[in-house]
N, C-alpha and C positions, 0 to 999 in steps of 0.2 A: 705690187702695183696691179691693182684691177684691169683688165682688158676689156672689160663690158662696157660695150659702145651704149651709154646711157642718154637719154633725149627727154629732154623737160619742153612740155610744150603750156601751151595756152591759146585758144578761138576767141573773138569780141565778132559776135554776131546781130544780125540787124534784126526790129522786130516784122510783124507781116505790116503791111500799109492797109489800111480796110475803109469802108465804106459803113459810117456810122448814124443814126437820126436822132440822139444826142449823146455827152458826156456823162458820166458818173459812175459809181460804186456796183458791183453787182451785175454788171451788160451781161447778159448771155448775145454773144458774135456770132452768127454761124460764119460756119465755112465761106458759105455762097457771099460771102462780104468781105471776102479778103480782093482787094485790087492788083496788092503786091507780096509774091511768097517773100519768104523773109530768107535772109543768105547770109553765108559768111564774107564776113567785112575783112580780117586778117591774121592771121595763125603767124604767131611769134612762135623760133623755137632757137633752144642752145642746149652742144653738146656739150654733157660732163668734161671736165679738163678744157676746157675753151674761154676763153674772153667774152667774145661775139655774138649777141642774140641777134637772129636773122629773122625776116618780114617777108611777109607775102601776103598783096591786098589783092581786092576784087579791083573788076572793070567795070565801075558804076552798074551795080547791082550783080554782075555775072561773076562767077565764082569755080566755073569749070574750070578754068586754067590754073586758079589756087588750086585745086583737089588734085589735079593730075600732077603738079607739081610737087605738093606736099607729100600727098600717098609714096611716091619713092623713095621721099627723103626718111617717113615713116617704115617702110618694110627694111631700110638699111639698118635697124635700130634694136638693138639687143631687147629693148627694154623703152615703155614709154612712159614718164612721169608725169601726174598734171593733178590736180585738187579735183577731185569731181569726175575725172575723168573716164571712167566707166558707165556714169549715167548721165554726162553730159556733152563733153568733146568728142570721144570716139562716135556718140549717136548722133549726133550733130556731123558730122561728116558721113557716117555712113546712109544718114536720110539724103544728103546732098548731092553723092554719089549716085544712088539711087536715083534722085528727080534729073541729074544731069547726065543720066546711061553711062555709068563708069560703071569699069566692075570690081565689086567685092571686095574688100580685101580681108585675108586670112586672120585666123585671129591671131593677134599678138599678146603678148607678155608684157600688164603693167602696173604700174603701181599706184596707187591711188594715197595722195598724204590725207583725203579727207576721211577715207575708208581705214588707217593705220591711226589715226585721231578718235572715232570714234570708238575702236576695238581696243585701244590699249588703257585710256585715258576717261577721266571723268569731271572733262573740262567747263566754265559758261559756256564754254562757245566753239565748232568746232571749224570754223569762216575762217579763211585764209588772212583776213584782215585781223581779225583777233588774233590769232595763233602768230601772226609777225608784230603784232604788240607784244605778246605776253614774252616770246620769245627771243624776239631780235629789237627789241623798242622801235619798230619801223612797220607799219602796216603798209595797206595799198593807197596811192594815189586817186584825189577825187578824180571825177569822171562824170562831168555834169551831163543831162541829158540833153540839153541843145547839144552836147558833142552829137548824137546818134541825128539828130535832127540836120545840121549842116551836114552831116554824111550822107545820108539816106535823100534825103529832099534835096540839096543843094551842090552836091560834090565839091564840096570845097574841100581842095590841096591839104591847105593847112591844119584842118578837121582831122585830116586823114593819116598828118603826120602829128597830130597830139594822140591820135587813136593807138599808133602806133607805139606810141611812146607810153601810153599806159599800157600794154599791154606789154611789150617787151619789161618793165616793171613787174609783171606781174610774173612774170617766168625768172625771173634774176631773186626774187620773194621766193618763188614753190622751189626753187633749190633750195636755199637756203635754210629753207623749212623742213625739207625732206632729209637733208644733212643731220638737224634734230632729231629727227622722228624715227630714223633711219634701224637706229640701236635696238630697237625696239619691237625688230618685226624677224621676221624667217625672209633670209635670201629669197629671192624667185630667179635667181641665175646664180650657181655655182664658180664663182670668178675664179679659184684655183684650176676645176676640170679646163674653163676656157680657156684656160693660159696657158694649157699641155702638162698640168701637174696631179699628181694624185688624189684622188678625194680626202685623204686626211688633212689637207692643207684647207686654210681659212675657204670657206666658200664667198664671206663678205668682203674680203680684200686679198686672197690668194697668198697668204703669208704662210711660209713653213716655219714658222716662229710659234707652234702651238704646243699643249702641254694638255696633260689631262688633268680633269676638275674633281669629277666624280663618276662613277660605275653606279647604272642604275638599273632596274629589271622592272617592265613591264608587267602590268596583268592577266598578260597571257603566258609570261614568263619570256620574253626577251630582252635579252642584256642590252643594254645599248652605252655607251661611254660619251660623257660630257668632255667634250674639249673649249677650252678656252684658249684667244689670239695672243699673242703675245704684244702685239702689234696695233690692233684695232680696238683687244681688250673685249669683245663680244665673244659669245659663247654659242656653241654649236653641239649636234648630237651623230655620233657614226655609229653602224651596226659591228659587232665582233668582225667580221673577216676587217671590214677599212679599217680596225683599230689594230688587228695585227699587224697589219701591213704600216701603219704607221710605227708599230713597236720593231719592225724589220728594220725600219728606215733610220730610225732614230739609233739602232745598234750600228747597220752598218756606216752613220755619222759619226758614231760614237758618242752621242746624246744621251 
């Protein structure tokens, strides 16, 4: 059993309010037209192993209190999941931080299902809402844009608790998605070391249920040994000393 405190998140943010002399295709906006910067409306997140997707909204348009709250909940977090999440949610809060004087925060460890979709895969489409058709017959829920509009123009309650509810949807999907996708990528956290055990054990779910696959030697000529989970059934690679030390282990089990 993995000890990696895992955190699937998702943002539903608002756009800028602006100052416009008319509608259509093609506006170049400047800056000097924006009336209202634009902010985060509410960051849903659940931990791996949990039931419970948790919410945190803005205070009609103010957003510092979401960040300074979120951010903690963020640095508790082994590991952060989200679709996009490297060029979307992480900078989307760190521009927010930024405009609201918070500081920084470190970099973290995460994993991106949209970034593990397009490197492995050679799908139509690599949208969170495809990928929970193709995969789970369940995309994401609509999301009209009067939603943004009663929010942002009108603060209405009830906007704000539909808002919430697609978006907690939306993180209860990118698990579920990630779970898919999962097999298919290199660990970014060692779950066996985390959990006080040696590196020959599963790095993806910490199982000492593993076996060797194949010996293989690089083109600089280093050995390296394929081990497969017994457990998770995913496959991993050790250098000679961790495969002795696995081959120690499994003698004195008598394996």
């Amino acid at each position: 059993m993995s000890d990696i405190k895992r955190l699937y998140l998702d943002i539903e943010t608002s756009p800028d309010v602006v100052f416009s002399w008319k509608a259509g295709y093609k506006l170049n906006i400047s800056h000097d037209s924006i009336v209202r910067e634009r902010a985060i409306i509410c960051v849903c997140y659940k931990w791996e192993g949990e039931d419970e997707v948790h919410s945190i909204t803005w205070d009609k348009w103010d957003d510092k209190r979401l960040l300074e709250r979120f951010s903690k909940i963020m640095l508790s977090a082994d590991e952060l999941v989200g679709h996009n999440i490297d060029k979307f949610d992480l900078k989307w809060i760190a521009g927010r931080n930024l405009i609201n004087g918070l500081p920084p925060l470190p970099q973290q460890k995460t994993i991106d299902t949209l970034k593990i979709a397009r490197k492995h895969f050679y799908l139509n489409s690599n949208r969170l809402d495809y990928l929970g058709h193709l995969l789970l017959g369940e995309g994401k829920r609509d999301a009209p844009y009067s939603l943004w509009k009663r929010i942002c123009l009108h603060n209405e309650r009830s906007a704000m608790d539909d808002m919430v509810s697609y978006c907690k949807q939306d993180v209860i999907l990118l698990e579920r998605i990630y779970k898919r996708l999962v097999a298919y990528e290199t660990p970014k956290t060692h779950a066996g070391v985390l959990g006080g055990l040696d590196r020959w054990t599963c790095p993806h779910c910490a199982s000492e249920n593993v076996n060797l696959s194949k010996r293989r030697v690089t083109s600089k000529g280093i050995i390296q040994w394929q081990m497969k989970c017994g457990d998770c059934s995913r496959y991993y690679s050790v250098c000679n000393k961790v495969y002795r030390d696995y081959c120690v282990a499994k003698t004195q089990l008598g394996g």
